[in-house]
C-alpha positions in Angstrom: 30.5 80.8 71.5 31.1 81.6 67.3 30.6 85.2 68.1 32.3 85.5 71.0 35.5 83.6 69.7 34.8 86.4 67.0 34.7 89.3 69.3 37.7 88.5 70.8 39.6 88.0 67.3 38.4 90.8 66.8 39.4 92.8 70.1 42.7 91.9 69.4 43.5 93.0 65.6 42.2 96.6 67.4 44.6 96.4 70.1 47.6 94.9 67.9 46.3 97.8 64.7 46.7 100.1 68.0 49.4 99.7 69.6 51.4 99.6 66.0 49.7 103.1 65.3 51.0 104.4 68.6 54.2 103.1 68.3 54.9 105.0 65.2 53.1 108.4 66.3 54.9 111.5 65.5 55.7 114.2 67.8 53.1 117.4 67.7 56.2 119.5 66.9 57.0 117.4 63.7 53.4 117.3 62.3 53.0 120.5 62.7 55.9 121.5 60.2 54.9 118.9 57.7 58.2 117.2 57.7 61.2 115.8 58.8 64.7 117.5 58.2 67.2 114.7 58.1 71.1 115.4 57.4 72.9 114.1 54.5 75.8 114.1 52.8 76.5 112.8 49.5 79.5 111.7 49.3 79.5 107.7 50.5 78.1 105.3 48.2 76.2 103.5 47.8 75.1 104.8 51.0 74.6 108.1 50.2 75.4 110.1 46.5 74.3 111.3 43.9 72.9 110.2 40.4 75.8 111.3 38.2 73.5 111.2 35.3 70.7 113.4 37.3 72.5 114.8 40.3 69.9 113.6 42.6 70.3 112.2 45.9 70.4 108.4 46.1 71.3 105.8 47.9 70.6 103.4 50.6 69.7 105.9 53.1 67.9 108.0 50.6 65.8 105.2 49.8 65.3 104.4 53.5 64.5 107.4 54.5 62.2 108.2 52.0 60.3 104.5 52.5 60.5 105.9 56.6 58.9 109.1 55.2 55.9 107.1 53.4 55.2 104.6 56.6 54.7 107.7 58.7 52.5 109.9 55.8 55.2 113.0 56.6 57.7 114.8 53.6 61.0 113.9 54.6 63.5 117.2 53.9 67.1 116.4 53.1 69.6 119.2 54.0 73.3 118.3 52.8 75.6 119.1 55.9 79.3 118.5 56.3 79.8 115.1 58.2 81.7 116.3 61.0 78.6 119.2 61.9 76.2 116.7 61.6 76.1 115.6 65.3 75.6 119.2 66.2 73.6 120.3 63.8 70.9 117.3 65.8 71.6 118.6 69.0 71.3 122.6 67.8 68.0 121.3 66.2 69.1 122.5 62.9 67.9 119.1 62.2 65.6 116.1 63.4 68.1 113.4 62.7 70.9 112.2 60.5 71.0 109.4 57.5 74.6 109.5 56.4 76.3 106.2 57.4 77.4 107.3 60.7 78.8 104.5 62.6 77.2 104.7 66.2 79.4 104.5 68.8 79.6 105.4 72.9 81.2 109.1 72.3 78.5 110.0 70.2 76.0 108.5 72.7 76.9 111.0 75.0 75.0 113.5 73.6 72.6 111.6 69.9 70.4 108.4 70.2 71.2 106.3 67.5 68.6 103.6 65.8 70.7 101.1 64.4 69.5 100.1 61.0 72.6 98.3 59.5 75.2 96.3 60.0 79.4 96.9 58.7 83.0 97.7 59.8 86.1 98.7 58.1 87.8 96.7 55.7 91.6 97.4 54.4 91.7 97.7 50.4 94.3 98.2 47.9 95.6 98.3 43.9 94.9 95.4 42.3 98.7 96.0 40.9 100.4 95.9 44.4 100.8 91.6 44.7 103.4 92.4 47.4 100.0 93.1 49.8 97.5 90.1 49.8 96.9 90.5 53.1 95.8 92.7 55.8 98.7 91.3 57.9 101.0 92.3 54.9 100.1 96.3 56.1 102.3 96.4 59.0 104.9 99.4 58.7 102.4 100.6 55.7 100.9 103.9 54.8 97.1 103.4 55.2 94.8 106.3 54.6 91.1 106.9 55.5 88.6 109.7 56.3 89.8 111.6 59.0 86.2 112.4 59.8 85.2 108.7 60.9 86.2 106.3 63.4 88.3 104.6 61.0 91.7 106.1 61.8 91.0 104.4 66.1 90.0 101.6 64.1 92.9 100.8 62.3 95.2 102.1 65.2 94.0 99.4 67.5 94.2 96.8 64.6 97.7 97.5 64.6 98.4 97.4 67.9 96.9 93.8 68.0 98.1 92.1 65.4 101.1 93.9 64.3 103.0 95.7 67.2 101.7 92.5 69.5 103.6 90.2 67.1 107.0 92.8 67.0 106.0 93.9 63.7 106.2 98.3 63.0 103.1 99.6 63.2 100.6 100.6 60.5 101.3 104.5 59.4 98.0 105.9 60.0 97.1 109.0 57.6 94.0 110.7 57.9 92.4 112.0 54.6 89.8 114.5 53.3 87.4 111.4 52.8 87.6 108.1 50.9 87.5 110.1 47.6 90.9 111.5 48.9 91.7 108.3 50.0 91.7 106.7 46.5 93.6 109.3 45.0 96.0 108.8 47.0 96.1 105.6 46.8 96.3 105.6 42.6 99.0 108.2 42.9 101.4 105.6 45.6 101.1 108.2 48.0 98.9 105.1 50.4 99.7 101.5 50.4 96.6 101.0 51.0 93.3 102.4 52.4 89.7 101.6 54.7 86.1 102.0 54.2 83.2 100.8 55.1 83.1 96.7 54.1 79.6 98.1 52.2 80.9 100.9 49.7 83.8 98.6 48.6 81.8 96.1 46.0 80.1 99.4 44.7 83.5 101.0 44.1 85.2 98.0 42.8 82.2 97.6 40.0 82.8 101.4 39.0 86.4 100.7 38.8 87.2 97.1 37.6 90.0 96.0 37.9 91.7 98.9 39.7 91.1 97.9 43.7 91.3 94.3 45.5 89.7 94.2 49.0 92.5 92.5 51.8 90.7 90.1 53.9 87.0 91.0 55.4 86.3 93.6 57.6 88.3 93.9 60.7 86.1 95.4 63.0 82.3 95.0 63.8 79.9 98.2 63.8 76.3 99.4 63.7 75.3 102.3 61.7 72.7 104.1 63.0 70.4 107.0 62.7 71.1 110.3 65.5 68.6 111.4 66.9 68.2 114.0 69.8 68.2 112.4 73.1 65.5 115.1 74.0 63.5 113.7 71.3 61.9 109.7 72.3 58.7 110.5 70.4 60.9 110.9 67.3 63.2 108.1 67.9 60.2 105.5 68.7 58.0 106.4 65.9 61.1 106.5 63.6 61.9 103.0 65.0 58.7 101.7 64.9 58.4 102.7 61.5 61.7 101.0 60.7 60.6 97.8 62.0 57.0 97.7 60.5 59.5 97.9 57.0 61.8 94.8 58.1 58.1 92.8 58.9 56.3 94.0 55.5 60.0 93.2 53.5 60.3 97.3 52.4 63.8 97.1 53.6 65.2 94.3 52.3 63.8 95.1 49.3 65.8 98.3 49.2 69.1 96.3 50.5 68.5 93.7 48.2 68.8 96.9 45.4 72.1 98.0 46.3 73.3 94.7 46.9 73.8 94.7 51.0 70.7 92.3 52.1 74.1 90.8 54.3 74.0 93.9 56.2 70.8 94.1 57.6 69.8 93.6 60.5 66.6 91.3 61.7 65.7 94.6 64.4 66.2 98.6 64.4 67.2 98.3 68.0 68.6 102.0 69.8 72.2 102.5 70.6 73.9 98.9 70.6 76.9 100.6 69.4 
């Protein structure tokens, strides 16, 4: 009875050893280039940057994606492409997938899968020297800049409609922007009232800047980031999820949230396009 108790103890660390294996199996085409090409670009931290003092990638998706990398035994290749080609560049196959903070969302479903990894939404900031705006409310007939690249100009559009054209208040003056670099500058020169990011990047930009940018409110809007992915391309998608999930059961990824400060933005599953 010992050994047969055993056998099936036994039988069943094979299976669950197996079926984690298989769920994290790379497609033929991947393993036989050696790696995974994975979009990029540097310009959201602490998302994704670069070291000033090195001028190496970093970041929370850099250190994901490398982690994703080492759970799979595959080089992960980062090419820097512009945000808006990204998309594209996944369905072209110039690329497996992107890493880059994109928010997943139904339009982009159309035509990308999207592993969501990570939890956010856009949050309205401004100078800590304007104490005529303490809060979001106090936006309405405002100048409010963001990346024109993102979802954030919708975003703050249907804010507006809700809260401050519903209540017979102007509008919100919407002004799209090169990205939330531009934003800021804008903002320091009075160009903006105010502007929106991510809920994430704003504690990491406030501790580079001290003093020079007060958050208003919490975010106003509730998103997923996720990962894009082909929709031509399961094998990838599972074995990059199943990868992803093996890191949120052995603590690899809140390790690396925990690092950059956003263990509130993870999520307890990668789960594929809840967006």
């Amino acid at each position: 009875m010992k050994n047969l108790f055993l056998s099936v103890i036994a039988t069943a660390l094979v299976v669950q050893s197996s079926s984690s294996w298989a769920a994290t199996e790379l497609p033929a085409s991947i393993k036989a280039k050696g790696e995974i090409t994975v979009a990029i670009m540097p310009n959201y931290p602490p998302m994704d940057f670069k070291d000033p003092a090195s001028n190496q990638l970093t970041g929370v998706d850099y250190d994901l994606g490398v982690a994703i990398g080492k759970e799979l035994g595959i080089k992960v290749n980062w090419q820097e492409i512009a945000f808006e080609q990204m998309v594209n560049a996944v369905v072209t196959k110039r690329v497996d997938m992107v890493m880059s903070g994109m928010t997943d969302t139904k339009e982009r479903q159309k035509v990308v899968d999207f592993i969501d990894y990570f939890k956010t939404g856009p949050q309205f900031y401004t100078l800590t020297a304007r104490q005529d705006l303490q809060h979001d409310i106090d936006l309405c007939g405002k100048h409010v800049g963001t990346s024109r690249r993102t979802t954030f100009p919708q975003e703050i559009a249907n804010w507006s409609k809700a809260h401050c054209e519903a209540a017979g208040k102007p509008a919100v003056v919407v002004v799209g922007t090169e990205g939330s670099a531009d934003a800021r500058t804008q903002l320091r020169q009075r160009r903006l009232d105010a502007a929106v990011q991510g809920s994430e990047t704003l504690p990491y930009i406030m501790s580079l800047e001290k003093g020079t940018f007060k958050p208003l409110d919490k975010a106003f809007a509730f998103q997923y980031t996720g990962m894009a992915i082909g929709k031509d391309n399961t094998a990838l998608r599972d074995a990059i999820q199943g990868a992803l999930n093996d890191m949120i059961a052995n603590g690899t990824y809140q390790k690396i949230l925990t690092k950059w400060g956003l263990s509130d933005n993870g999520v307890a599953k990668a789960t594929v396009n809840q967006g």
